[in-house]
PyMOL CGO cylinders between C-alpha atoms (Angstrom):
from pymol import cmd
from pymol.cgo import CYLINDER

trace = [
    CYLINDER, 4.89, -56.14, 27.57, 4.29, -55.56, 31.43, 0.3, 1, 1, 1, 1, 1, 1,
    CYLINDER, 4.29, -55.56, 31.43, 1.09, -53.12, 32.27, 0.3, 1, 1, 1, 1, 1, 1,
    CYLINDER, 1.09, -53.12, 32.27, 4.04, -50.10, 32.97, 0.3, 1, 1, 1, 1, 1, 1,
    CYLINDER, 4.04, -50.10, 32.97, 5.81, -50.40, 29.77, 0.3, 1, 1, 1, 1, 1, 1,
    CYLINDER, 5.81, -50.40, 29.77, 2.16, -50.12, 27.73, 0.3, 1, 1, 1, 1, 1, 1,
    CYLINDER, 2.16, -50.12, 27.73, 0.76, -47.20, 29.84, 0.3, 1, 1, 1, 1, 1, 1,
    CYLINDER, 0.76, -47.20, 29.84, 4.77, -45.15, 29.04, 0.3, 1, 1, 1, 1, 1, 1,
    CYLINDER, 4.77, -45.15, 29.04, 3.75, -45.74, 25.64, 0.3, 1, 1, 1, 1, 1, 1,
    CYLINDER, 3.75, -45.74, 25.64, 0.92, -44.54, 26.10, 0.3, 1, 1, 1, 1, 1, 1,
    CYLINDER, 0.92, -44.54, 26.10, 1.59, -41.36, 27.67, 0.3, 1, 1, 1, 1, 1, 1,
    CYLINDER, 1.59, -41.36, 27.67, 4.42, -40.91, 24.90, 0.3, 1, 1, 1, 1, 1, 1,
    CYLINDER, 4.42, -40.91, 24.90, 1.57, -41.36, 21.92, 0.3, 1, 1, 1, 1, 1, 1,
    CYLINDER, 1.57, -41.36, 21.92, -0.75, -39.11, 24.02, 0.3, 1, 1, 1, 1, 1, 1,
    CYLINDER, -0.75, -39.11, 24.02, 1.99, -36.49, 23.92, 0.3, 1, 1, 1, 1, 1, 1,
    CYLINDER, 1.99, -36.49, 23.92, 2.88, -36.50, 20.77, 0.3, 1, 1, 1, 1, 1, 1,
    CYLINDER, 2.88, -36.50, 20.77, -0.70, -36.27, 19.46, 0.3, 1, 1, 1, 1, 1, 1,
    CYLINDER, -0.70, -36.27, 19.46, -1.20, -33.17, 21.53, 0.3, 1, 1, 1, 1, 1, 1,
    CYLINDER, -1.20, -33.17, 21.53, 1.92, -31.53, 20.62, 0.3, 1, 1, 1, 1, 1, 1,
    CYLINDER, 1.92, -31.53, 20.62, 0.67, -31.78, 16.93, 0.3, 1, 1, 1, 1, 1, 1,
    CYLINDER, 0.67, -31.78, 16.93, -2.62, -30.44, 17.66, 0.3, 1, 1, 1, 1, 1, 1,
    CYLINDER, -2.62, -30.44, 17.66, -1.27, -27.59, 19.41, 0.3, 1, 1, 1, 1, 1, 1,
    CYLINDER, -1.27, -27.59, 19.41, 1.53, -26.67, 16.56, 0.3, 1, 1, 1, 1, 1, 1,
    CYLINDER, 1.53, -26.67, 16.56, -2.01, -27.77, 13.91, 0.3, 1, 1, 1, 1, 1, 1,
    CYLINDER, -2.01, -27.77, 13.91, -3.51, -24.32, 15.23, 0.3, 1, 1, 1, 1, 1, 1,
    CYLINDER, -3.51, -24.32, 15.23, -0.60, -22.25, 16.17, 0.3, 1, 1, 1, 1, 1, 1,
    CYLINDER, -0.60, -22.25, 16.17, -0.86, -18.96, 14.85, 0.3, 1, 1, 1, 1, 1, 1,
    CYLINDER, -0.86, -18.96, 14.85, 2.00, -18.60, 12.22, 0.3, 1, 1, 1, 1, 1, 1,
    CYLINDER, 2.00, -18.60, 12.22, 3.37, -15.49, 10.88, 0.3, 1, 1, 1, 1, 1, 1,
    CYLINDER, 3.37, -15.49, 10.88, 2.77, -14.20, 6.86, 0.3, 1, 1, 1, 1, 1, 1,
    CYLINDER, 2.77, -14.20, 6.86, 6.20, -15.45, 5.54, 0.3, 1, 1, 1, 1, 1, 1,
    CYLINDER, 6.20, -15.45, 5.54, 5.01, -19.02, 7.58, 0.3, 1, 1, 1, 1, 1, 1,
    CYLINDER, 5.01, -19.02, 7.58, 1.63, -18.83, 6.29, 0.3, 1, 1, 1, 1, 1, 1,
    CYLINDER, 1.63, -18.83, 6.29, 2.95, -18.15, 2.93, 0.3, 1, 1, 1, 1, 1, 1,
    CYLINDER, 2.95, -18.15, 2.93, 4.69, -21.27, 2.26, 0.3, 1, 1, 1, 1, 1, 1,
    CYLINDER, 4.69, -21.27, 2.26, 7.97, -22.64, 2.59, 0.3, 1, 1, 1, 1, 1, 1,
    CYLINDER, 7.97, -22.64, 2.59, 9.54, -21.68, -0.18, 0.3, 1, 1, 1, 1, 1, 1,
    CYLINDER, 9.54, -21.68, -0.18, 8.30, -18.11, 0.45, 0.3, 1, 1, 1, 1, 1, 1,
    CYLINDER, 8.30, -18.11, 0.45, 11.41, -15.80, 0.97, 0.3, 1, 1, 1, 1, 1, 1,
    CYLINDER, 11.41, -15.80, 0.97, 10.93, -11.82, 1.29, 0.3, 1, 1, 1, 1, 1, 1,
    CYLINDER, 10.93, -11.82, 1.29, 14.62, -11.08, 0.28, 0.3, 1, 1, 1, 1, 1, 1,
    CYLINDER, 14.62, -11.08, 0.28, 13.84, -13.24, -2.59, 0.3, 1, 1, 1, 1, 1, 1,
    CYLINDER, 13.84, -13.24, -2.59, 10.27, -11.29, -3.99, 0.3, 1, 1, 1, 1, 1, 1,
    CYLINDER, 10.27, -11.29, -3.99, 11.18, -9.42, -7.13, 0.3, 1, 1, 1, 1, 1, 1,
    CYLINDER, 11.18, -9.42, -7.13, 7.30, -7.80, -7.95, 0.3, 1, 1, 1, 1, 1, 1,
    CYLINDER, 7.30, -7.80, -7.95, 4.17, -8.02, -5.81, 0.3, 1, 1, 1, 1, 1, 1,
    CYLINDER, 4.17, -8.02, -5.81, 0.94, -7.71, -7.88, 0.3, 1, 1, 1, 1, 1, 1,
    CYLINDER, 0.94, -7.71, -7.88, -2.64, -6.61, -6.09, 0.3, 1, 1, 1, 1, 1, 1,
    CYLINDER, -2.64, -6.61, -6.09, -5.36, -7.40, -8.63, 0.3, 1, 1, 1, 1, 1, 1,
    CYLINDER, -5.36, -7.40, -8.63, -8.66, -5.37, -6.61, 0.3, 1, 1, 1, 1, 1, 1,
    CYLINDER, -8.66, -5.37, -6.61, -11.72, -6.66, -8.66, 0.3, 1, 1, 1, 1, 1, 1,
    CYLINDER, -11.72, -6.66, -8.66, -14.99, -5.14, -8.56, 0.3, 1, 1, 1, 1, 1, 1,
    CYLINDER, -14.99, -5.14, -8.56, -18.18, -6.18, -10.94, 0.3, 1, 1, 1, 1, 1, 1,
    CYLINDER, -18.18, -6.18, -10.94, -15.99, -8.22, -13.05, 0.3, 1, 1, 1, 1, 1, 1,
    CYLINDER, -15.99, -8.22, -13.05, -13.33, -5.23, -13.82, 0.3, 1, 1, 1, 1, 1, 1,
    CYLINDER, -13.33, -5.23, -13.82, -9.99, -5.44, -12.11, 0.3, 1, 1, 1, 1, 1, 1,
    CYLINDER, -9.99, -5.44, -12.11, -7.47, -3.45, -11.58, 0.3, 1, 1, 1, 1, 1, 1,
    CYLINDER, -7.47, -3.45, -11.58, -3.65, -4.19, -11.10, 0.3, 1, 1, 1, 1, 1, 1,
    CYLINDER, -3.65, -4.19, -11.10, -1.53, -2.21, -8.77, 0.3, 1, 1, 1, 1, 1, 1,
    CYLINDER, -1.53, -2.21, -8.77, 2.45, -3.13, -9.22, 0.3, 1, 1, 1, 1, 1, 1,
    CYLINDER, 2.45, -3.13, -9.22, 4.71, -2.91, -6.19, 0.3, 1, 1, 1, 1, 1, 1,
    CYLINDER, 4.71, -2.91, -6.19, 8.41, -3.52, -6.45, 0.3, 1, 1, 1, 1, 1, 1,
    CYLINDER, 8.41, -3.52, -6.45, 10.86, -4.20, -3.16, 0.3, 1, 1, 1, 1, 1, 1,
    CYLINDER, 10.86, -4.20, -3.16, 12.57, -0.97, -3.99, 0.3, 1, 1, 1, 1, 1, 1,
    CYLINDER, 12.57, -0.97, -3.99, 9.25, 0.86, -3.66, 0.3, 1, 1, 1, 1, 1, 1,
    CYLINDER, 9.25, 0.86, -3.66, 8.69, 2.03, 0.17, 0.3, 1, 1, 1, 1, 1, 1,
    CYLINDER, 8.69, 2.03, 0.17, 5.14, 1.49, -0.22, 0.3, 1, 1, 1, 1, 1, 1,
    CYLINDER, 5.14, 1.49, -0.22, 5.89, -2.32, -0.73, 0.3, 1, 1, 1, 1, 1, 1,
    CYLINDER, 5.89, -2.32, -0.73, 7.64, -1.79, 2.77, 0.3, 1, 1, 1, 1, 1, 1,
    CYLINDER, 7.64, -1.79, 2.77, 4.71, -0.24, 3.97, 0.3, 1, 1, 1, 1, 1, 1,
    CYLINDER, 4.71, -0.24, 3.97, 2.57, -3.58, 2.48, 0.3, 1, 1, 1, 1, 1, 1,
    CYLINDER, 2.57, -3.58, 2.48, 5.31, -6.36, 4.17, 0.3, 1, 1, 1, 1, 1, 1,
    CYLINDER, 5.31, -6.36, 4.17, 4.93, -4.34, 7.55, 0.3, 1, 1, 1, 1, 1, 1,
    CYLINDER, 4.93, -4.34, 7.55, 1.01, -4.34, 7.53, 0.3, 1, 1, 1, 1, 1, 1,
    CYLINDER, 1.01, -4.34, 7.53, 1.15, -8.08, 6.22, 0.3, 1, 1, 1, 1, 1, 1,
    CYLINDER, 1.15, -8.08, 6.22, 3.15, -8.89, 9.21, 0.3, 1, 1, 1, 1, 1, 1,
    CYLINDER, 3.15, -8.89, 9.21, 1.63, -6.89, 11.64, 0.3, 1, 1, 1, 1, 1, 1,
    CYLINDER, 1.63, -6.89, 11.64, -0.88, -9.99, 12.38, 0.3, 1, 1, 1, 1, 1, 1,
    CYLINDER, -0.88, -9.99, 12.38, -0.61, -13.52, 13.24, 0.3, 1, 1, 1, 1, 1, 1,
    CYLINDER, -0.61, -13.52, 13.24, -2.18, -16.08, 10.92, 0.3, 1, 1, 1, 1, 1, 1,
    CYLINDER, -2.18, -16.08, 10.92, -4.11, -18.84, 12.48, 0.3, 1, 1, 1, 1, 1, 1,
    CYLINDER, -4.11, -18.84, 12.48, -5.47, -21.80, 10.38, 0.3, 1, 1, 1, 1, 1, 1,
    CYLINDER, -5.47, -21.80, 10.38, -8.20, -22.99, 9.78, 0.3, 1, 1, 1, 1, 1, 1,
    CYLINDER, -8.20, -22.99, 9.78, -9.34, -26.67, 9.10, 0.3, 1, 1, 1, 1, 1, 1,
    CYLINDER, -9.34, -26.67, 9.10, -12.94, -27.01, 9.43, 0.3, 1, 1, 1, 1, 1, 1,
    CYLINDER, -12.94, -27.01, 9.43, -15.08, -24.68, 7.07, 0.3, 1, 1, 1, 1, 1, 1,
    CYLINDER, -15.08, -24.68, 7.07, -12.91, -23.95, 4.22, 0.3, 1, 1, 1, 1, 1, 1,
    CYLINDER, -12.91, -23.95, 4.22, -15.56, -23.52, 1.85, 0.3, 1, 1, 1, 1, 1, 1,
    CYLINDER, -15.56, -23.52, 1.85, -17.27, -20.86, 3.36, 0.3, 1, 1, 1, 1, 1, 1,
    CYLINDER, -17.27, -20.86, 3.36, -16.64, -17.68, 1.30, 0.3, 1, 1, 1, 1, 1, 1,
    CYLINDER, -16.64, -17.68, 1.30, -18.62, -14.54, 2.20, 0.3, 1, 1, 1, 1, 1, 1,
    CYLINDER, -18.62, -14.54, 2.20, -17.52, -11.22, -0.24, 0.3, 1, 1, 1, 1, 1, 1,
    CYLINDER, -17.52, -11.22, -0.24, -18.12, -8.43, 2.33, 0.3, 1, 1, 1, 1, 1, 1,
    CYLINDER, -18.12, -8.43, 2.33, -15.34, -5.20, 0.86, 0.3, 1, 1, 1, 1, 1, 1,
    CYLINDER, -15.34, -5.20, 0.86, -15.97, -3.55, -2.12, 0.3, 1, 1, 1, 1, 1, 1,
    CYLINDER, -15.97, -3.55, -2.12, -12.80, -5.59, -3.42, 0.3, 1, 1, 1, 1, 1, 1,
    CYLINDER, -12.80, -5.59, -3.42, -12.04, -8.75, -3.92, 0.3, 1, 1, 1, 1, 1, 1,
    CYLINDER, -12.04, -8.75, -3.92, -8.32, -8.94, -3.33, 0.3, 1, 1, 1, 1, 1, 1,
    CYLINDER, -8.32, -8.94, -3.33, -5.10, -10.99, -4.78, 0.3, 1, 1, 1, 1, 1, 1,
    CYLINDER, -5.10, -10.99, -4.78, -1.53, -9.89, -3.82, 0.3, 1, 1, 1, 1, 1, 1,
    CYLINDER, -1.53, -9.89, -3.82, 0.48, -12.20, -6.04, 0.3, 1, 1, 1, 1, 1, 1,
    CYLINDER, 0.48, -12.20, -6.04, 4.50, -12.53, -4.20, 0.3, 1, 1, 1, 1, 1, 1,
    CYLINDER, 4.50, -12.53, -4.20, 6.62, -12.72, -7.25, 0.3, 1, 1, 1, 1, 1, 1,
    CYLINDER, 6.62, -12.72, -7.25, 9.61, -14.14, -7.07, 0.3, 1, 1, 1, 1, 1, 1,
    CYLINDER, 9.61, -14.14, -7.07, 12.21, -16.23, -8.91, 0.3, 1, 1, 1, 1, 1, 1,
    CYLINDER, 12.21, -16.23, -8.91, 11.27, -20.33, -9.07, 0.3, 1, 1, 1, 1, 1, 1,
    CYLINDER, 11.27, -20.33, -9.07, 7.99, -19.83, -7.02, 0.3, 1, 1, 1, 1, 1, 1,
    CYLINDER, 7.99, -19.83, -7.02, 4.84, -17.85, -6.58, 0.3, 1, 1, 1, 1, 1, 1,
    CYLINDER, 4.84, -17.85, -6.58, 2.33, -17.11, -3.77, 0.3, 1, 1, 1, 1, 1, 1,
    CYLINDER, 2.33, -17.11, -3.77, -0.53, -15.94, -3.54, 0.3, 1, 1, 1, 1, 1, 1,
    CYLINDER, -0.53, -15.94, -3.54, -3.15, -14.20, -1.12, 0.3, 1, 1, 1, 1, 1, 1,
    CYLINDER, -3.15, -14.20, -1.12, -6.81, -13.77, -1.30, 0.3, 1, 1, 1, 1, 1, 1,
    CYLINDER, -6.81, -13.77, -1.30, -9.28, -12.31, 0.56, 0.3, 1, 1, 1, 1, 1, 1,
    CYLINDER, -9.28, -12.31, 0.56, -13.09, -10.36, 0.21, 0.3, 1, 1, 1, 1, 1, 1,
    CYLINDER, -13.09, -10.36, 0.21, -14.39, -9.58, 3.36, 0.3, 1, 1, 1, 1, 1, 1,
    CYLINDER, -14.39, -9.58, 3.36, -15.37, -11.64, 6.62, 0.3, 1, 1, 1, 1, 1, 1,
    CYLINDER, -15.37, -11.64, 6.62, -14.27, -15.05, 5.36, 0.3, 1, 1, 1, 1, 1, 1,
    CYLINDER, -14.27, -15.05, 5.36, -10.76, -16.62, 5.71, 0.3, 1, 1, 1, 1, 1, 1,
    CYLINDER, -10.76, -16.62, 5.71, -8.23, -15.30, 3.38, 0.3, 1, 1, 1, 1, 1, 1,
    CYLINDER, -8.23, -15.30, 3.38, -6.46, -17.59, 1.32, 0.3, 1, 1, 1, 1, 1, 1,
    CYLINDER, -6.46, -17.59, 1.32, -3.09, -18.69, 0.12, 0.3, 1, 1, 1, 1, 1, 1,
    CYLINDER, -3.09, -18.69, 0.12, -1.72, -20.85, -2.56, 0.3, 1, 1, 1, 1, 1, 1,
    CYLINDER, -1.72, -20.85, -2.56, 2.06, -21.67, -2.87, 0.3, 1, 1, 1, 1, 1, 1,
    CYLINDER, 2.06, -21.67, -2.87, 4.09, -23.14, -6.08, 0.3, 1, 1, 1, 1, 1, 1,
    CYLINDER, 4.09, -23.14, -6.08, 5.04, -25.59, -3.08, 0.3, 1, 1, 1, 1, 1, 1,
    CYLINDER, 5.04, -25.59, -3.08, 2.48, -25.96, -0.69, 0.3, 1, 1, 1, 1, 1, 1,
    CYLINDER, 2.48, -25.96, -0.69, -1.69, -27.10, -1.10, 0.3, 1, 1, 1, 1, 1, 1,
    CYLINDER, -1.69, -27.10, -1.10, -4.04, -24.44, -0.53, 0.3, 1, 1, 1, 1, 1, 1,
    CYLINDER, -4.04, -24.44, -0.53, -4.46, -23.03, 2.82, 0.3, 1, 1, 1, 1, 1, 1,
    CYLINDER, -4.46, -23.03, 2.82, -6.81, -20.63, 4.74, 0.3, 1, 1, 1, 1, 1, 1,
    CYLINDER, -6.81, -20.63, 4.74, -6.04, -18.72, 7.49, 0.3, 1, 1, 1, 1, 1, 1,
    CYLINDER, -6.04, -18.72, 7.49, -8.05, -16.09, 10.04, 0.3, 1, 1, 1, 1, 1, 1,
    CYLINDER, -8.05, -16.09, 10.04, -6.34, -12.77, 11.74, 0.3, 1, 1, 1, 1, 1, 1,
    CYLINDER, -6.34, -12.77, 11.74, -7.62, -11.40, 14.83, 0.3, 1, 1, 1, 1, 1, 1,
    CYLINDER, -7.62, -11.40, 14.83, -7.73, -8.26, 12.81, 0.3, 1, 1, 1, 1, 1, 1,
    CYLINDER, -7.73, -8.26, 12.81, -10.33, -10.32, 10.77, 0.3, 1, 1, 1, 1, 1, 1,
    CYLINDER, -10.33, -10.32, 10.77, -12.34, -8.60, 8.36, 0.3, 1, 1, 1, 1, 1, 1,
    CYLINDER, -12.34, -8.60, 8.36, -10.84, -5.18, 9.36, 0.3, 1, 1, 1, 1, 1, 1,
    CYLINDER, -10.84, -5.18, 9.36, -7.26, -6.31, 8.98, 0.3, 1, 1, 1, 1, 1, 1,
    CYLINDER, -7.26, -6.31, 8.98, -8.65, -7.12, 5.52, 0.3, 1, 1, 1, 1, 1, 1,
    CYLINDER, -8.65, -7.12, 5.52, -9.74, -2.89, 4.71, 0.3, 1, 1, 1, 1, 1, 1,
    CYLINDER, -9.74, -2.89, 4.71, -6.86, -1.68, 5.85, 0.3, 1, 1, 1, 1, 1, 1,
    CYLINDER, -6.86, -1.68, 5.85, -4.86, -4.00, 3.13, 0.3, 1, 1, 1, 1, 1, 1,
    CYLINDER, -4.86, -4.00, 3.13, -7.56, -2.37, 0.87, 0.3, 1, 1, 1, 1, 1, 1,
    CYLINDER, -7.56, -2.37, 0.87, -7.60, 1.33, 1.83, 0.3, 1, 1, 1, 1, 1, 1,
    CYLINDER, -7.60, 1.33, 1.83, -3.87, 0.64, 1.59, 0.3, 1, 1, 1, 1, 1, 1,
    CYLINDER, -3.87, 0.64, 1.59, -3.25, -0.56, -1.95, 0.3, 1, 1, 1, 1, 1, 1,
    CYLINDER, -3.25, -0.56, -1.95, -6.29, 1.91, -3.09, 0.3, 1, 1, 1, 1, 1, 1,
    CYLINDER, -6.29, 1.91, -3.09, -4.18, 4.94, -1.91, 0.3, 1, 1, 1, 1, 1, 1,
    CYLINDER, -4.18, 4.94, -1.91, -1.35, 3.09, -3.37, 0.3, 1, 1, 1, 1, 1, 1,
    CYLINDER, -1.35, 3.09, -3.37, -3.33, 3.65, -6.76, 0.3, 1, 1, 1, 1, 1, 1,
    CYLINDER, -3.33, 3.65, -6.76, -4.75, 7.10, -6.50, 0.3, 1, 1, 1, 1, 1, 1,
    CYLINDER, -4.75, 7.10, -6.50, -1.30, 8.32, -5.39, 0.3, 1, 1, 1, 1, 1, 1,
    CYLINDER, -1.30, 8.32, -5.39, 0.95, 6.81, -8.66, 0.3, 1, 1, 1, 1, 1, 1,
    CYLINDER, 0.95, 6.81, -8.66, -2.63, 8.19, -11.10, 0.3, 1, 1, 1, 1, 1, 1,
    CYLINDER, -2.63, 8.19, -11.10, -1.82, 11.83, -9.45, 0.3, 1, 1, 1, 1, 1, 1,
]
cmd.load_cgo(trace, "trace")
């Protein structure tokens, strides 16, 4: 191989590299960050389990339900960027820790979140992955505030 031919090659192994870098930490949207197998059309329930000092509480939302509209909408209202390096690091900042568990038929997913730390998700198809918003820990209240009117309005 002449000196030309091995820098081409070069170049093409640089690029390719850098294009999976760049599409490593581009931001993805909730049904991308979600999994694969992840379908909206497809969710049949979504469960938020909000648990405080050991006692949790379950809030039921079903597609039919405008306030799981509501949910999807704020859910998708932010990009999801991953995040590689410090997945360990969990720092419980709301007065919730939070699971919304995406029923739906052949696969589950699942989000989790408490505060300024990443927020989690777990797929029937996919490993573990964490994520940051640029909403970041307030993104994470509003989801809160949100499903905690959810239950003071269906106890009225």
């Amino acid at each position: 191989m002449n000196v030309r031919t091995k820098r081409i090659i070069a170049v093409f192994e640089l690029a390719i590299v850098i294009a999976l870098i760049v599409w490593a930490l581009c931001p993805r949207s909730i049904d991308q960050a979600l999994g694969g197998s992840f379908d909206q059309e497809q969710v049949t329930q979504v469960q938020a389990v909000l648990t405080k000092d050991g006692e949790s509480r379950d809030i039921f939302l079903s597609p039919d339900d405008p306030a799981y509209e509501q949910l999807m909408t704020l859910l998708s209202s932010q990009k999801y960027v991953p995040i590689y390096l410090d997945k360990d690091t969990r720092y419980v900042t709301l007065e919730y820790d939070v699971i919304l568990a995406f029923g739906q038929e052949g696969a589950d997913h699942t989000m989790h979140f408490s505060g300024d730390d990443p927020i989690w998700f777990t797929g029937s198809d996919v490993r573990d992955r964490s994520f940051r918003t640029s909403g970041g820990e307030a993104f994470q209240q509003e989801i809160l505030d949100f499903l905690l009117a959810q239950e003071s309005a269906r106890a009225s």
